[in-house]
C-alpha positions as CSV (number, residue, x, y, z in Angstrom):
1,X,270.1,84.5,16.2
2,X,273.1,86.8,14.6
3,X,273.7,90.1,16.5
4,X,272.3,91.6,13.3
5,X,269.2,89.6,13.6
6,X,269.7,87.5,10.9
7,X,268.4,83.9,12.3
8,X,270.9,80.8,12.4
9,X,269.3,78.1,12.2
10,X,266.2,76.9,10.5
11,X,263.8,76.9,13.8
12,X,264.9,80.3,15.1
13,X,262.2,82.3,13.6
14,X,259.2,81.2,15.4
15,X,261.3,80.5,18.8
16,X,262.7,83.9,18.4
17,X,259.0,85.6,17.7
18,X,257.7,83.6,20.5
19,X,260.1,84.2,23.2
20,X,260.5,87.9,21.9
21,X,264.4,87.5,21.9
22,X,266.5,90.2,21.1
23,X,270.0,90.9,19.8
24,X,270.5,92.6,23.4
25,X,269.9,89.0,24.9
26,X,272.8,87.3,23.1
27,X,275.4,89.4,24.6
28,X,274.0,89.4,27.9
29,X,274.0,85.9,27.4
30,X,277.4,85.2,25.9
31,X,278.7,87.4,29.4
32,X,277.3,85.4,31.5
33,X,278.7,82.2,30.0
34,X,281.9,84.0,29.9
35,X,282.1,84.5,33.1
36,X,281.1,80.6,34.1
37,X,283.5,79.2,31.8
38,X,286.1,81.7,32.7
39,X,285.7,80.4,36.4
40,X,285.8,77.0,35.2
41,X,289.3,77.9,33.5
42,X,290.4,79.3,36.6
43,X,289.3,76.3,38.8
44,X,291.3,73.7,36.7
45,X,294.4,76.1,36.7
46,X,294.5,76.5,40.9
47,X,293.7,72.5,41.1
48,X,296.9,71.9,38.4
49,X,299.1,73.9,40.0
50,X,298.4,73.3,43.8
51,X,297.3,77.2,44.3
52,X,294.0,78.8,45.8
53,X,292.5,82.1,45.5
54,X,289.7,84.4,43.8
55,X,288.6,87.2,43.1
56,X,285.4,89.5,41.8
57,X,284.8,90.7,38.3
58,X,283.5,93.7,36.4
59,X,283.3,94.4,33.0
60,X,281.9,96.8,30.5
61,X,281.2,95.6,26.8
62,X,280.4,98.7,24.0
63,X,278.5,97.1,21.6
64,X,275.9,98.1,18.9
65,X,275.0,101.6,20.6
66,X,274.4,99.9,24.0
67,X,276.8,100.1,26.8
68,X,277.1,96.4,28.8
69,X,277.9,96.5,32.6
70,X,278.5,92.9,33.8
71,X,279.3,92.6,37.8
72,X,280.1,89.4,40.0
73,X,281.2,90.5,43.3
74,X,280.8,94.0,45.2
75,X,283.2,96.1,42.6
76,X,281.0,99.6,41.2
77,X,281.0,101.0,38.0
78,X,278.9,104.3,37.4
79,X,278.9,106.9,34.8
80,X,279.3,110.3,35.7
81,X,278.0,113.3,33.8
82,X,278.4,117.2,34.3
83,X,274.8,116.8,36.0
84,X,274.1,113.2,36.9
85,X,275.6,109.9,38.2
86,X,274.0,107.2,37.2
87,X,274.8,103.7,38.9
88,X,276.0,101.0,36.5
89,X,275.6,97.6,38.9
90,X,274.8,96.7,41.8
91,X,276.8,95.2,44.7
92,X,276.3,91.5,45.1
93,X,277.2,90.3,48.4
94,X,275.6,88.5,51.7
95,X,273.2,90.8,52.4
96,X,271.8,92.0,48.9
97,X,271.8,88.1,47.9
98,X,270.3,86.6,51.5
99,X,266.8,84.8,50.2
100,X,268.7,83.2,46.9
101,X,271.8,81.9,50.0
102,X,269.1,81.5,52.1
103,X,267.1,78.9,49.4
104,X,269.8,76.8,48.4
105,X,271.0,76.0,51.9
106,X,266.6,75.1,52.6
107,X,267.4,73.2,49.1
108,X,270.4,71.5,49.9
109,X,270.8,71.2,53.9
110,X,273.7,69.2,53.8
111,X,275.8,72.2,52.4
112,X,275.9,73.5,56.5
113,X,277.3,70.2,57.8
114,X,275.0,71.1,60.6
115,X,277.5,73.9,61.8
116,X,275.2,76.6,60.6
117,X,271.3,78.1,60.8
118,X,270.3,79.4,57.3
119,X,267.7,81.7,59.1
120,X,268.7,85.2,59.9
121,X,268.4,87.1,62.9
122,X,268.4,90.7,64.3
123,X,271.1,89.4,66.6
124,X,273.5,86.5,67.1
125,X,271.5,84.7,69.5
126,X,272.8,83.1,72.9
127,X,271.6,80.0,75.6
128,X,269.6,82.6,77.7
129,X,267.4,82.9,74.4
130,X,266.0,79.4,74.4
131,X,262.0,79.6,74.5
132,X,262.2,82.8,74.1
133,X,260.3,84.7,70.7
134,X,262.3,86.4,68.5
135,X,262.3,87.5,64.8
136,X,263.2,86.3,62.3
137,X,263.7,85.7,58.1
138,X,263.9,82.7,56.1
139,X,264.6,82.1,52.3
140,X,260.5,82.8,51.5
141,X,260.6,86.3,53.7
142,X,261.2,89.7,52.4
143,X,260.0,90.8,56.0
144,X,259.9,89.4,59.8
145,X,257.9,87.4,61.7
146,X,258.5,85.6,65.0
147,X,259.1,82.1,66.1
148,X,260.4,80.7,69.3
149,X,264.0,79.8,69.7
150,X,265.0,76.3,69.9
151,X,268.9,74.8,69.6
152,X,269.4,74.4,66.3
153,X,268.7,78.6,65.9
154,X,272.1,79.2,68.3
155,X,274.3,77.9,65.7
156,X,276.5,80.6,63.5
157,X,274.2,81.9,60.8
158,X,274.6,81.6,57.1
159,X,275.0,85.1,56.6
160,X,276.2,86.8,59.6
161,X,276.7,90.8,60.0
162,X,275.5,93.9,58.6
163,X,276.5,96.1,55.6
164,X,280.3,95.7,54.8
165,X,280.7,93.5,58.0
166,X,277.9,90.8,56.2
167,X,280.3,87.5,56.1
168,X,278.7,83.8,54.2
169,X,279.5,81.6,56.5
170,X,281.6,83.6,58.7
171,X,284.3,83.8,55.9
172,X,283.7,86.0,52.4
173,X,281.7,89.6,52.2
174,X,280.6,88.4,48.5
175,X,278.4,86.4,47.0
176,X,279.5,86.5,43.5
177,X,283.0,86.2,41.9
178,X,285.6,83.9,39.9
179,X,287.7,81.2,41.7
180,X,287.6,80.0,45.2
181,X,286.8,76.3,44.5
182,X,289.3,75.1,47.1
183,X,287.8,77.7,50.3
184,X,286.2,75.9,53.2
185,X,285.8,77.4,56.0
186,X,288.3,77.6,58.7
187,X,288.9,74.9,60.7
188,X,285.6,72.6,58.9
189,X,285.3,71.2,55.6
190,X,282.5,72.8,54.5
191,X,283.0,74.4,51.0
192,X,281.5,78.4,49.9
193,X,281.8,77.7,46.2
194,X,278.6,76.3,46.1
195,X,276.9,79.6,47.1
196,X,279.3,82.0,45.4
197,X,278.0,82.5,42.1
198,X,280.6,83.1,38.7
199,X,277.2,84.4,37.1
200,X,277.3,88.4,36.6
201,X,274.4,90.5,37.1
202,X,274.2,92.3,33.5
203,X,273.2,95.7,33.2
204,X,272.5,97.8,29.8
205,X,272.8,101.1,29.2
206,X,271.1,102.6,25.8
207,X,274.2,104.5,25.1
208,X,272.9,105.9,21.9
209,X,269.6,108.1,23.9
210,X,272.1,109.6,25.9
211,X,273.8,112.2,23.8
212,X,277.1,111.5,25.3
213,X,279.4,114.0,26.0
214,X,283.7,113.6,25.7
215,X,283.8,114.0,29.6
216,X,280.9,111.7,30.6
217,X,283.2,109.1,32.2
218,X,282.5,105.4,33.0
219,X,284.3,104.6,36.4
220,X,284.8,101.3,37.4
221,X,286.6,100.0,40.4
222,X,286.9,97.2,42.8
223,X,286.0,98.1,46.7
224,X,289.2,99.6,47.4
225,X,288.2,103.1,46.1
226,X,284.6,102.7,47.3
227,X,285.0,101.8,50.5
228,X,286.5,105.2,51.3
229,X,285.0,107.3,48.4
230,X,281.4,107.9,47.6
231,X,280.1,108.2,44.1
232,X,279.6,111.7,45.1
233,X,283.3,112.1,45.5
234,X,284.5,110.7,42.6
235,X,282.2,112.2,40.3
236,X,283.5,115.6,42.0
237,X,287.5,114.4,41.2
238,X,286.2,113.3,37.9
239,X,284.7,117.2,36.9
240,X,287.6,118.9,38.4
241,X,290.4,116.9,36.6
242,X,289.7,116.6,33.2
243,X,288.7,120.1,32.1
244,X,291.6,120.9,33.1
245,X,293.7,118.7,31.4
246,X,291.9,118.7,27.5
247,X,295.6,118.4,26.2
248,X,296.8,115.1,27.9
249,X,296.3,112.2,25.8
250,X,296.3,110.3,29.0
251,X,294.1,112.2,31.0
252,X,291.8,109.6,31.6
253,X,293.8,107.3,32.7
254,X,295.7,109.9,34.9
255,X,292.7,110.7,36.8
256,X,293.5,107.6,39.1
257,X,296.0,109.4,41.3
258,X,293.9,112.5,41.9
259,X,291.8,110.2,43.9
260,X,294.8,109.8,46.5
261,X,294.0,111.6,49.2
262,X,290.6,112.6,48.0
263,X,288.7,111.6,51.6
264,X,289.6,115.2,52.4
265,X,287.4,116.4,49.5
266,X,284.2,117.7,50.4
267,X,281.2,115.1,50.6
């Protein structure tokens, strides 16, 4: 199907009626191959030239009166308005992603090398907890339950920590993001690209219901800024800087360094 809804191919018609596609579905699904085949770009370029490395992704994609928000990794992108901030994505890391981690390592045990647990625990446990009950989550489990511990539970778990301290596999604090095909980790040779995803989560905004204003701004940034600002913060930079600055042809590019030294700004 075209983006204008005209149909491509003889057989779209009825497929499209029946699976009630929309134009909408296209360009989620044209990001999310974008993303995958930009990560399979980047993997042939670090294997030909002998590097390593990744990194997350976020992008925005203003389209046909609907605003596209497309995230892999734990970067934020929210709009702010003179009375509302509205989250754009979602953080995708360890923790927000456990049961999908947790399932492909029940899937696929040989991914641990049997160096690691894939069930999580309140705690890391130790010897003295052998036979002892304790609770527990698996892959299946939005809540706990209890079960007693045996050895294979005192091995490092999959996803280890809490918040911003949640590690997979002891080694990255995302679960989502572009490169990496070459990380094991340390010391083993047990590879993390098979649980980081290149797939964004793909959020839409209905732009055109919103009666936009010129200083409703879309902020987007990488955990740098939002691991010492809040979205309450920035929104608050964001409304003192540019009504004061309706000249400067820049200005929204030049709010970036009013956020230095902003954790002094009130909460």
């Amino acid at each position: 199907m075209h983006l204008s809804g005209r149909c491509i191919c003889p057989s779209d018609p009825q497929f499209v009626e029946e699976k009630g596609i929309k134009a909408e579905d296209l360009v989620i699904g044209a990001l999310e191959s974008a993303f995958q085949e930009c990560d399979e770009v980047i993997g042939r370029e670090l294997e030909a030239s002998g590097q390593v490395g990744g990194c997350t992704a976020l992008v925005a994609v203003s389209l046909q009166g609907k605003l596209y928000v497309a995230n892999a990794g734990d970067s934020r992108a929210i709009l702010v308005r003179r009375d509302e901030i509205r989250p754009l994505s979602s953080e995708l890391t360890p923790e927000t992603e456990r049961q999908r981690i947790q399932q492909l390592a029940f899937v696929y045990p040989e991914l641990l090398a049997g160096e690691f647990t894939r069930l999580e625990f309140p705690r890391r446990l130790k010897g003295d907890d052998l036979g002892q009950k304790v609770l527990f989550r698996d892959h299946h489990m939005r809540g706990w339950s209890y079960k007693r511990v045996d050895k294979s539970d005192l091995k490092y778990p999959l996803i280890h920590g809490q918040g911003r301290q949640a590690r997979l596999l002891g080694t990255l604090a995302v679960s989502r993001g572009l490169g990496d095909h070459q990380l094991r980790v340390l010391d083993t040779n047990i590879q993390l690209k098979p649980f980081l995803l290149s797939v964004p989560q793909v959020t839409v905004l209905d732009v055109d219901q919103l009666e936009l204003q010129e200083d409703d701004v879309v902020v987007m940034a990488t955990d740098g800024l939002w691991d010492v600002l809040s979205n309450e913060q920035v929104a608050w930079l964001v409304r003192s800087f540019l009504p004061g600055n309706q000249e400067d042809p820049h200005r929204y590019c030049s709010c970036g360094p009013a956020w230095v030294g902003a954790s002094s700004k009130p909460k």
